[in-house]
N, CA, C and O atoms as a Tinker XYZ file with bonds, in Angstrom:
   444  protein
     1  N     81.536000  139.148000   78.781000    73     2
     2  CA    82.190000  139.552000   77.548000    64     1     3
     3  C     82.117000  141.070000   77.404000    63     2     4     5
     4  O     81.183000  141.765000   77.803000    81     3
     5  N     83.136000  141.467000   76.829000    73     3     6
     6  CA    83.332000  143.213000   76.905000    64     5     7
     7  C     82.229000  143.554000   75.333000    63     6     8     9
     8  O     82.150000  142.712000   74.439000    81     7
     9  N     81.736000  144.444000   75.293000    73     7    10
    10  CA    81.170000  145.417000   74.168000    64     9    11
    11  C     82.194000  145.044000   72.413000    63    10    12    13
    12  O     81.770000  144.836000   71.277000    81    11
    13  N     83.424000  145.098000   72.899000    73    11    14
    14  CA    84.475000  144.806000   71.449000    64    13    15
    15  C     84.139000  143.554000   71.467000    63    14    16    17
    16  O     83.393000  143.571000   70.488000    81    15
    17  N     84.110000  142.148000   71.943000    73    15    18
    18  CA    84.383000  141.153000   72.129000    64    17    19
    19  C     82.696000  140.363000   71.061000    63    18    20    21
    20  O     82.516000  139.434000   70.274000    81    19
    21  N     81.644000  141.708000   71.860000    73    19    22
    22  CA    80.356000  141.360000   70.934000    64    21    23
    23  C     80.246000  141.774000   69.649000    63    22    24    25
    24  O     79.694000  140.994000   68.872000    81    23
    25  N     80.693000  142.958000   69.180000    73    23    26
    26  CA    80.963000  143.543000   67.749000    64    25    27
    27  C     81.541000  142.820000   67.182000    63    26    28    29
    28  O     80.968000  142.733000   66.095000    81    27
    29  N     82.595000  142.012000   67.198000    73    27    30
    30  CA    83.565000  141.184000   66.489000    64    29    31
    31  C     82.617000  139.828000   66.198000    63    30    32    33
    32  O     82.678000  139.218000   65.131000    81    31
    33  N     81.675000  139.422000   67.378000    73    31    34
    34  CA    80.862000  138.816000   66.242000    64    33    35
    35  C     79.803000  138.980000   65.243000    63    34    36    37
    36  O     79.540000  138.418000   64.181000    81    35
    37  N     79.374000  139.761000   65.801000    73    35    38
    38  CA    78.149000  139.957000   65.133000    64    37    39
    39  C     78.599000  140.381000   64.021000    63    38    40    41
    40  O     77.819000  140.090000   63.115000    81    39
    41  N     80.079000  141.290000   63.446000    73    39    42
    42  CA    80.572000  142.024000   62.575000    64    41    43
    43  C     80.840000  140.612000   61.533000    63    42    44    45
    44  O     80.588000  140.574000   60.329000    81    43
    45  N     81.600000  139.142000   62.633000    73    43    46
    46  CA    81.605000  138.016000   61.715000    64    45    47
    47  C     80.988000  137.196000   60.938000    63    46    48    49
    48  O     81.263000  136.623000   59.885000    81    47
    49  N     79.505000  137.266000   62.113000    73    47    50
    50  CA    77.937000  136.689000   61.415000    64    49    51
    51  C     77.910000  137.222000   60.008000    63    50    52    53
    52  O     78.139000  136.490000   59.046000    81    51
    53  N     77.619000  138.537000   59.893000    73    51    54
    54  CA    77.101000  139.277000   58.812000    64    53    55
    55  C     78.306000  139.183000   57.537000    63    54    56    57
    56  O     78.001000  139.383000   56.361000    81    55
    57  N     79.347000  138.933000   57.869000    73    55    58
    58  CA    80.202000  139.002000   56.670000    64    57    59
    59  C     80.153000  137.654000   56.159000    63    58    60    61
    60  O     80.378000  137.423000   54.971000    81    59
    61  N     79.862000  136.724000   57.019000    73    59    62
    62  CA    79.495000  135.383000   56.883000    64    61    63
    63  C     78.070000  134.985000   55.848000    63    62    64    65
    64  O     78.067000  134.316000   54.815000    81    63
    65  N     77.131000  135.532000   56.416000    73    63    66
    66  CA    75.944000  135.643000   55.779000    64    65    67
    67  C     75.859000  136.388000   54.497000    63    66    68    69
    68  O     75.032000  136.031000   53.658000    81    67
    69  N     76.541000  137.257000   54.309000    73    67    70
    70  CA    76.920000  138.246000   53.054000    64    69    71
    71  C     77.512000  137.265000   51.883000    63    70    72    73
    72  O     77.019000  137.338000   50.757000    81    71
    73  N     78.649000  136.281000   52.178000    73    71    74
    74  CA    79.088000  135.542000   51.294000    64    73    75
    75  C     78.530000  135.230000   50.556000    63    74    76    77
    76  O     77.329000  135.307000   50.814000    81    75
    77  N     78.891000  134.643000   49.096000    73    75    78
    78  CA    78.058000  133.980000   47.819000    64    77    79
    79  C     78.120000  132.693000   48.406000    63    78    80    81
    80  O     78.888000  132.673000   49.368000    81    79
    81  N     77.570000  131.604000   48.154000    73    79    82
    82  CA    77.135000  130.239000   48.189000    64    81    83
    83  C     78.014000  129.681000   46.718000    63    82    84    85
    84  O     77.538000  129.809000   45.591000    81    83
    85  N     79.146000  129.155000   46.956000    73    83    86
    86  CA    79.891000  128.205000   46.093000    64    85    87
    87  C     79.259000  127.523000   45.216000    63    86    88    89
    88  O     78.303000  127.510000   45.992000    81    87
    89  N     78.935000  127.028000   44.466000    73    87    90
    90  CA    78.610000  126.447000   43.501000    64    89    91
    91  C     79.733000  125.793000   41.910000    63    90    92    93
    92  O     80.122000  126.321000   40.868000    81    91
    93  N     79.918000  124.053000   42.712000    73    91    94
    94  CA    80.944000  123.431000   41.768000    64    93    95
    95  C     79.760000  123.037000   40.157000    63    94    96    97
    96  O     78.623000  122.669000   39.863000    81    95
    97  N     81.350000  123.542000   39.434000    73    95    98
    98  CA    80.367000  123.189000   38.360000    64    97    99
    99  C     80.439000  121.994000   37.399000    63    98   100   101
   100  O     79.897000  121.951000   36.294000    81    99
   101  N     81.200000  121.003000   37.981000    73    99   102
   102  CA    81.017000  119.693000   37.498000    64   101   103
   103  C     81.425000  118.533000   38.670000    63   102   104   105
   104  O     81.952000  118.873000   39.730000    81   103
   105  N     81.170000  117.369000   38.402000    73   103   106
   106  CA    81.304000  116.343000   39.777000    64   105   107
   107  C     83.136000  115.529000   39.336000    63   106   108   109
   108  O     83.797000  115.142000   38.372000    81   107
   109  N     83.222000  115.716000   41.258000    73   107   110
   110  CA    84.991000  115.621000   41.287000    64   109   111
   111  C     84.546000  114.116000   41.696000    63   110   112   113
   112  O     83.860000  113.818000   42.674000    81   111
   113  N     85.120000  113.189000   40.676000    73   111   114
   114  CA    84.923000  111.302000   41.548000    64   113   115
   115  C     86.512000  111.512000   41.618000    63   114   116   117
   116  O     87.166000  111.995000   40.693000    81   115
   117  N     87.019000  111.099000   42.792000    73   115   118
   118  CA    88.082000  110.322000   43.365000    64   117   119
   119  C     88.577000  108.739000   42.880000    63   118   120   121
   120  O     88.289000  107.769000   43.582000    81   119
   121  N     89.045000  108.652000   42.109000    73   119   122
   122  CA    88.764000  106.932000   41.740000    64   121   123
   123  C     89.766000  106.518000   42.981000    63   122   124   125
   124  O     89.384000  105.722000   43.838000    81   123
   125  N     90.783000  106.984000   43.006000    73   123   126
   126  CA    91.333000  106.135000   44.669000    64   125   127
   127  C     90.444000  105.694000   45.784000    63   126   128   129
   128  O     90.609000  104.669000   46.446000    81   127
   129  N     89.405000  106.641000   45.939000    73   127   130
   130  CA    88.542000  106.801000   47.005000    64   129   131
   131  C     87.317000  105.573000   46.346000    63   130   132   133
   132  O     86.717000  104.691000   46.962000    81   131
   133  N     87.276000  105.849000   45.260000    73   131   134
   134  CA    86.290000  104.732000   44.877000    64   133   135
   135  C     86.654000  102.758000   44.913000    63   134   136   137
   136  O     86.087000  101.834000   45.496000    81   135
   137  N     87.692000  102.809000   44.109000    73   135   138
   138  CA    88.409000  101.578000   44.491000    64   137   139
   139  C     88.825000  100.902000   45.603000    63   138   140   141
   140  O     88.849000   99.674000   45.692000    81   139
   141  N     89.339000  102.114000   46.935000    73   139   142
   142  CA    89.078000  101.642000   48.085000    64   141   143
   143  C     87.637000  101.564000   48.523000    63   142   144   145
   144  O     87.700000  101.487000   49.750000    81   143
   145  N     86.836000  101.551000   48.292000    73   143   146
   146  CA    85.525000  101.649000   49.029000    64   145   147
   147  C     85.069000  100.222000   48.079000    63   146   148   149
   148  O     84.538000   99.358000   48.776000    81   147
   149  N     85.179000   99.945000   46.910000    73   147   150
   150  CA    84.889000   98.650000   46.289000    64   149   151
   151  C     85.885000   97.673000   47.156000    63   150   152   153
   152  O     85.209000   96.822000   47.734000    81   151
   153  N     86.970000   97.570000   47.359000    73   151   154
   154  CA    87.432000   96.300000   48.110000    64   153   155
   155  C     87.017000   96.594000   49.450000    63   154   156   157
   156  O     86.479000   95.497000   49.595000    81   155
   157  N     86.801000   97.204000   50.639000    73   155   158
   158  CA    86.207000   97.385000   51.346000    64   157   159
   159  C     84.886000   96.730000   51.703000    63   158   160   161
   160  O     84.588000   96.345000   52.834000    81   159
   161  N     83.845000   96.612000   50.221000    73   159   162
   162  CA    82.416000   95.969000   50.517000    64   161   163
   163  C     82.815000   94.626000   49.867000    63   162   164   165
   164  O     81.873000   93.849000   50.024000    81   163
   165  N     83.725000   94.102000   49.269000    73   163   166
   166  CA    84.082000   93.084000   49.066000    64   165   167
   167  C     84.326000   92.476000   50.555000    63   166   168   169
   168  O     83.570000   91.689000   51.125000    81   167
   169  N     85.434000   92.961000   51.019000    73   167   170
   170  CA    86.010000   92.400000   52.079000    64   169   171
   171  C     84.622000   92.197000   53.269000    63   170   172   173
   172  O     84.224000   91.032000   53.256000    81   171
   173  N     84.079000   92.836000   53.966000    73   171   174
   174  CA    82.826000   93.147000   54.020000    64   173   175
   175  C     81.497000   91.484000   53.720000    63   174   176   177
   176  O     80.786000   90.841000   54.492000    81   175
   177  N     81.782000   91.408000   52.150000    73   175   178
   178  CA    80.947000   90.573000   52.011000    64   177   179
   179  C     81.651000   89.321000   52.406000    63   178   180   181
   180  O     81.004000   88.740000   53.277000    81   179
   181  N     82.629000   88.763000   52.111000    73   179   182
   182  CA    83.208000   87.868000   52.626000    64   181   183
   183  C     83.347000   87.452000   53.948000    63   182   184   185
   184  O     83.121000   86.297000   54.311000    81   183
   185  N     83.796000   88.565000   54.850000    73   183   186
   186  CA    83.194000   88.225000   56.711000    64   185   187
   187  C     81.636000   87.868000   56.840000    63   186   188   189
   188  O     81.419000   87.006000   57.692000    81   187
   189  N     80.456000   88.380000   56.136000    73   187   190
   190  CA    79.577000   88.462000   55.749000    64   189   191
   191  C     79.155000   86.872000   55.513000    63   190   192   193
   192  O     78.337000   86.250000   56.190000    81   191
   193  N     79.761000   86.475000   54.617000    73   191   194
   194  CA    79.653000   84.824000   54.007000    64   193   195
   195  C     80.099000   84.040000   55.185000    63   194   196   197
   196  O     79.506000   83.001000   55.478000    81   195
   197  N     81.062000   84.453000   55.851000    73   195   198
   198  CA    82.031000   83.890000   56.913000    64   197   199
   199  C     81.279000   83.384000   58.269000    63   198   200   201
   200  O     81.467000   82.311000   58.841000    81   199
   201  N     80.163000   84.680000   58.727000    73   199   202
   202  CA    79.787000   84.566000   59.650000    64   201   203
   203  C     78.341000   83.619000   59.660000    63   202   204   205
   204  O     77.845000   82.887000   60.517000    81   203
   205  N     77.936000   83.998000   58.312000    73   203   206
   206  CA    76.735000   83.307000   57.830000    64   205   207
   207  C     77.406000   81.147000   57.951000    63   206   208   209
   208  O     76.895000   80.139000   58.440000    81   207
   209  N     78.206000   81.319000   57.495000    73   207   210
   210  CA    78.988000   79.369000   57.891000    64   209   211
   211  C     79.070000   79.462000   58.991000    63   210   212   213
   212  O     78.585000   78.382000   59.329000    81   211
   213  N     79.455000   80.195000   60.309000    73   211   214
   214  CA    79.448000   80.085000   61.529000    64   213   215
   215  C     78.171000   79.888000   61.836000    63   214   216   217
   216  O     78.033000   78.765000   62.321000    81   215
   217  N     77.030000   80.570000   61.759000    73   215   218
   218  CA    75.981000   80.791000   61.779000    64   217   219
   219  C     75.108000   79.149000   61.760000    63   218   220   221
   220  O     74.366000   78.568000   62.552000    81   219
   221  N     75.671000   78.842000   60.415000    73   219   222
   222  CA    74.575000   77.516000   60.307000    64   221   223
   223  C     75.229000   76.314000   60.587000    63   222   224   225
   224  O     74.662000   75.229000   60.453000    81   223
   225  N     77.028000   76.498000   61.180000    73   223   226
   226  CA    77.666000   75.678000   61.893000    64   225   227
   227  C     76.946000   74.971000   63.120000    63   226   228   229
   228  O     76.741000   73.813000   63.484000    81   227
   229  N     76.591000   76.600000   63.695000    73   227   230
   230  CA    76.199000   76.775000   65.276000    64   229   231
   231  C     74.360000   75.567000   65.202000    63   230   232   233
   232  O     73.862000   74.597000   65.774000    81   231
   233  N     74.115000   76.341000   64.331000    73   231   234
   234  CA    72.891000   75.816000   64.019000    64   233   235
   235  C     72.680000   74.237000   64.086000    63   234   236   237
   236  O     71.823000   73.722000   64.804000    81   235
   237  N     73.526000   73.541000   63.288000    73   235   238
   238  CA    73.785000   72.302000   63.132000    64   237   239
   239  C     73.687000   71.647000   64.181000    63   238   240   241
   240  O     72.974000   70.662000   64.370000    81   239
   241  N     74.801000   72.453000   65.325000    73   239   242
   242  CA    75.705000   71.629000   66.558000    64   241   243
   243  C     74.588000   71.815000   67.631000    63   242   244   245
   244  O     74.856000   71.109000   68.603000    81   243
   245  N     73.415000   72.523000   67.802000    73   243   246
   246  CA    72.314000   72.763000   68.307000    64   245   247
   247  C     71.513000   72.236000   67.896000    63   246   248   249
   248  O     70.615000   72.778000   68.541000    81   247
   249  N     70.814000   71.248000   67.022000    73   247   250
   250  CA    69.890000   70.650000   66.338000    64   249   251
   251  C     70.747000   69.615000   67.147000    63   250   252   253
   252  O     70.333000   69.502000   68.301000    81   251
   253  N     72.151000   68.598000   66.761000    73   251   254
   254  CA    72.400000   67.884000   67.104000    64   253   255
   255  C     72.269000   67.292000   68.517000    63   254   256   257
   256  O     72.188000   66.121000   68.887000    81   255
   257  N     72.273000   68.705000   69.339000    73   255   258
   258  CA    72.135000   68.482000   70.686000    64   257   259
   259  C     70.716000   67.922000   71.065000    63   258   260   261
   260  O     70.316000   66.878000   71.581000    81   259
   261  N     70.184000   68.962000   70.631000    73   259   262
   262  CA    68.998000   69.080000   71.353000    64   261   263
   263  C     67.638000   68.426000   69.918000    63   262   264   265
   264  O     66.456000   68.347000   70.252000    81   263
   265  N     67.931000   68.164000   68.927000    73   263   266
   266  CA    66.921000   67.781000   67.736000    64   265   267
   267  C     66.226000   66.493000   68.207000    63   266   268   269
   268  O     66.475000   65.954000   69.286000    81   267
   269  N     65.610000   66.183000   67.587000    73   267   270
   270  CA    64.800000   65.071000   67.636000    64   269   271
   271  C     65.549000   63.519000   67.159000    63   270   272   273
   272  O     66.009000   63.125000   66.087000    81   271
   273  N     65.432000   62.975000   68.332000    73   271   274
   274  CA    66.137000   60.950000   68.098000    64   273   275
   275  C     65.371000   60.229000   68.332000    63   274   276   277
   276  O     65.795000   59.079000   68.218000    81   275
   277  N     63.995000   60.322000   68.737000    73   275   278
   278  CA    63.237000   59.375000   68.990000    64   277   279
   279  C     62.780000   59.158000   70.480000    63   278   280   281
   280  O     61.918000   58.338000   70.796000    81   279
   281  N     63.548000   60.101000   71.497000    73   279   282
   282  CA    63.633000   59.818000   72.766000    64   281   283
   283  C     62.059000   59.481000   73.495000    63   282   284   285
   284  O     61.625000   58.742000   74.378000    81   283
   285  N     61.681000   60.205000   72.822000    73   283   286
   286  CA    60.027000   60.589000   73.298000    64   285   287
   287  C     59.667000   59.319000   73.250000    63   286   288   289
   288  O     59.115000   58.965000   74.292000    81   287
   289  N     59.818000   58.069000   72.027000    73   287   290
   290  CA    59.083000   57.143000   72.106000    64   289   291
   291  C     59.530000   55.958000   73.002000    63   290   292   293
   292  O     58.883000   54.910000   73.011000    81   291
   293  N     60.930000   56.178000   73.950000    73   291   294
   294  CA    60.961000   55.382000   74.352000    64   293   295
   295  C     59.858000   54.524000   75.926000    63   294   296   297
   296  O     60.073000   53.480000   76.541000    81   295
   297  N     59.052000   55.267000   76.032000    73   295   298
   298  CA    58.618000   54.889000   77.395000    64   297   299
   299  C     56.775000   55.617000   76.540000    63   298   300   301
   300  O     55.932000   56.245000   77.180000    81   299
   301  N     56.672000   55.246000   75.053000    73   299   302
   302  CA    55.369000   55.335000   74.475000    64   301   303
   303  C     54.509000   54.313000   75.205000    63   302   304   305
   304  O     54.722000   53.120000   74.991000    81   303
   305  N     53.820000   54.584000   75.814000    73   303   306
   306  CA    52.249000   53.628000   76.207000    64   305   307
   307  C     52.514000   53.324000   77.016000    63   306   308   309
   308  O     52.141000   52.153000   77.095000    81   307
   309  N     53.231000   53.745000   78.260000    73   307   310
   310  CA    53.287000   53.708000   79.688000    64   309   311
   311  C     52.471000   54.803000   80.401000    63   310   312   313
   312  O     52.359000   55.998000   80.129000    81   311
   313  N     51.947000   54.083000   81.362000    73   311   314
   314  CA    51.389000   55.336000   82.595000    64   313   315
   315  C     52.046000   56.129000   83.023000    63   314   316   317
   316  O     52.580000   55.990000   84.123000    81   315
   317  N     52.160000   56.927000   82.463000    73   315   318
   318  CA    53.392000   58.140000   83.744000    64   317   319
   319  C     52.675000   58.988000   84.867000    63   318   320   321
   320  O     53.319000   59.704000   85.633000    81   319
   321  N     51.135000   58.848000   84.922000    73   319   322
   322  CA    50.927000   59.317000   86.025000    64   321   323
   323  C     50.670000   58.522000   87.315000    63   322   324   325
   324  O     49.566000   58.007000   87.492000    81   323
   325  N     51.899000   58.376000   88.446000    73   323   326
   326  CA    52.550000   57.686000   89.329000    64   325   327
   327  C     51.553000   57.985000   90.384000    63   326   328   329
   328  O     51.659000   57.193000   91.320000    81   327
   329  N     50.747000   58.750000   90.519000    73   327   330
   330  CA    49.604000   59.215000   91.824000    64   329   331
   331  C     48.545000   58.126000   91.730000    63   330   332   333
   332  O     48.405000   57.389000   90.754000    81   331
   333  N     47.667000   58.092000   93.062000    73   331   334
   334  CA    46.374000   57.476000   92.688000    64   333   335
   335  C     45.403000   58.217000   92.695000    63   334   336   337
   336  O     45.483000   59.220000   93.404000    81   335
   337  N     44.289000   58.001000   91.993000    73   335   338
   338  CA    43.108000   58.819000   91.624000    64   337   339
   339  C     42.479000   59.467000   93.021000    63   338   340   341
   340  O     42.238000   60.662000   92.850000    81   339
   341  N     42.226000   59.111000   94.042000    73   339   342
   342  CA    41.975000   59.815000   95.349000    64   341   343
   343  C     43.370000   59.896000   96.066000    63   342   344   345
   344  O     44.427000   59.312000   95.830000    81   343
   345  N     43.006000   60.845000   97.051000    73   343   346
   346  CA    44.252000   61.274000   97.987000    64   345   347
   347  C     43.918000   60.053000   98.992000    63   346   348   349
   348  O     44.648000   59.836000   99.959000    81   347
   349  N     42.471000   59.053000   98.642000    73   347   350
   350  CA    43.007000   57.992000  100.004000    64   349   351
   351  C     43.751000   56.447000   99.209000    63   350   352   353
   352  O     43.761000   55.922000   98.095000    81   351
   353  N     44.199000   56.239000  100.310000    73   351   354
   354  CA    44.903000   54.901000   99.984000    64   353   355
   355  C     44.025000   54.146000   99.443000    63   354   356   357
   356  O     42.922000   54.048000   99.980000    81   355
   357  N     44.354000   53.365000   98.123000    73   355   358
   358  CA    43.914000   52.184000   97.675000    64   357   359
   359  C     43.298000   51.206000   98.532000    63   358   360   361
   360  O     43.732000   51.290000   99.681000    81   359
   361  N     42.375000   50.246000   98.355000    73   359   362
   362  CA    41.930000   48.868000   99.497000    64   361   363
   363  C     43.663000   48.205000   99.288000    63   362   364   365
   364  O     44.343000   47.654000  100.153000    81   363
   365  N     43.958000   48.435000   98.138000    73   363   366
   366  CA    44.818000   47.238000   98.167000    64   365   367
   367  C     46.227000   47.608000   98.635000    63   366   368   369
   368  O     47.030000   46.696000   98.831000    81   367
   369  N     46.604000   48.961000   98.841000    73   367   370
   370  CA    47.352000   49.505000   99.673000    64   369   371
   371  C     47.409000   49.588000  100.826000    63   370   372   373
   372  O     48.445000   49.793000  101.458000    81   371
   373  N     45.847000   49.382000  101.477000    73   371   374
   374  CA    45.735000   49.319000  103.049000    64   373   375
   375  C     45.848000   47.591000  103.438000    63   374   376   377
   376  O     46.034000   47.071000  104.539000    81   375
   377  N     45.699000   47.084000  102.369000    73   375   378
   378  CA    45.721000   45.469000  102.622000    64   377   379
   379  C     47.420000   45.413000  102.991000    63   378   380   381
   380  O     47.681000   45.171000  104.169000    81   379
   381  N     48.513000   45.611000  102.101000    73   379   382
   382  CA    49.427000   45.246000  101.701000    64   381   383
   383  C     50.172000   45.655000  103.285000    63   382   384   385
   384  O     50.927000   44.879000  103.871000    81   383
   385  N     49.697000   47.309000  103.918000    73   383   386
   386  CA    50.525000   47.527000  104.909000    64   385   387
   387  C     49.714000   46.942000  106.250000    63   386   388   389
   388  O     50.276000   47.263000  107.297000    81   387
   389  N     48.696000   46.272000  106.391000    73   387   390
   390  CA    48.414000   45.521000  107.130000    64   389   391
   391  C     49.163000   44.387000  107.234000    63   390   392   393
   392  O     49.442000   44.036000  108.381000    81   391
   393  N     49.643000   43.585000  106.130000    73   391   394
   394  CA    49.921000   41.996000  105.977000    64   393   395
   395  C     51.576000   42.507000  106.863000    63   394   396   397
   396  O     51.983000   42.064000  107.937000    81   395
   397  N     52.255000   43.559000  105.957000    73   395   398
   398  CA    53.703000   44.078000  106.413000    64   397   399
   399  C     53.593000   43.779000  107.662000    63   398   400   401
   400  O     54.170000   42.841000  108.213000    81   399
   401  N     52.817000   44.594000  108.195000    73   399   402
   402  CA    52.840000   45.306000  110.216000    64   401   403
   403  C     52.519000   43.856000  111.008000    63   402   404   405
   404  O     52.657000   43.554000  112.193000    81   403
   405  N     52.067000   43.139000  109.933000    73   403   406
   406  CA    51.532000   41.807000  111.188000    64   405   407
   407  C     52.778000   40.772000  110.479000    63   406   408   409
   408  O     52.694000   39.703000  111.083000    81   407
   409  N     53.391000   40.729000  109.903000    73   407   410
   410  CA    54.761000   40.289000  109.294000    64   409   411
   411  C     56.016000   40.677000  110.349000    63   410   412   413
   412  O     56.914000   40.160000  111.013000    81   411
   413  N     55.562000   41.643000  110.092000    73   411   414
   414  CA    57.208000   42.578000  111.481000    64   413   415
   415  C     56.638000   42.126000  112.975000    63   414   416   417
   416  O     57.528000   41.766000  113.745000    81   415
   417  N     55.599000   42.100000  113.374000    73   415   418
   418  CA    55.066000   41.908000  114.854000    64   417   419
   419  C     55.541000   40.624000  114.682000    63   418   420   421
   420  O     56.597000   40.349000  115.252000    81   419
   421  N     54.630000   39.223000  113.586000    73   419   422
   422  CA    55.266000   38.199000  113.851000    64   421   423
   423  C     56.436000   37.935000  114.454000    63   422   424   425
   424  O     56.615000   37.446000  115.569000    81   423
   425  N     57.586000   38.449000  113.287000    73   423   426
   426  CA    58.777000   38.267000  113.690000    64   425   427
   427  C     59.253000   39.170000  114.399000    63   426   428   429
   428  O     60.465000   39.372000  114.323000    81   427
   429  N     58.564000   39.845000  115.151000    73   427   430
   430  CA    59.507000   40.366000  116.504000    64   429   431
   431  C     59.234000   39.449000  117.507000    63   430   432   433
   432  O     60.241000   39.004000  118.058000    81   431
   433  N     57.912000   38.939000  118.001000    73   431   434
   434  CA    57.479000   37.933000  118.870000    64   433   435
   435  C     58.377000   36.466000  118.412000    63   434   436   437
   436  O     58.801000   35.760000  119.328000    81   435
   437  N     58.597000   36.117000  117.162000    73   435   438
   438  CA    59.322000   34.443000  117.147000    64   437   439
   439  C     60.718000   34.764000  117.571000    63   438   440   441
   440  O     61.450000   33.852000  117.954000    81   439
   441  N     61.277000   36.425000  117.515000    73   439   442
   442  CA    62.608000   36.275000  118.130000    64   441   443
   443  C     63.016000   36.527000  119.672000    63   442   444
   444  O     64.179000   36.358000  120.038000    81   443
């Protein structure tokens, strides 16, 4: 920037800073500006209400899905644990595939 180019502001700062500070001496209401801004938070509250019925629509159709029918009690007072207490076979599991294996030998030998 050239030497003129800096004077011109600094010459603008100060005439700037020199100014009086405005001071209104009573309050300007807009009633256009006000009346639009009242239907505005109307309108506002109504999407407001709108989204809130979507809201507990959604709510509903999610309870329905997934809420409580009783499902739990259908299989109440059954064993559901399908394992046996040791990782070894039962006696009566080793009985059962004994009787099998001499069942299948039988009948491979009678045919």
């Amino acid at each position: 920037m050239s030497i003129r180019k800096h004077r011109l502001l600094i010459a603008a700062a100060v005439f700037i800073m020199a100014a009086p500070a405005a001071h209104a001496q009573f309050a300007v209401i807009d009633v256009a500006a006000v009346t639009q801004l009242l239907t505005e938070v109307q309108n506002l509250e109504q999407a407001l209400n709108v989204a809130r019925e979507h809201l507990a629509e959604a709510q509903a159709q999610l309870r329905s899905m997934t809420g409580d029918r009783g499902m739990e009690q259908l299989l109440a007072g059954t064993n559901r644990n399908y394992l046996p207490q040791s990782s070894r076979p039962s006696r009566k599991m080793r009985c059962s595939r004994r009787s099998r294996s001499a069942r299948s030998l039988r009948a491979r030998s009678s045919s």
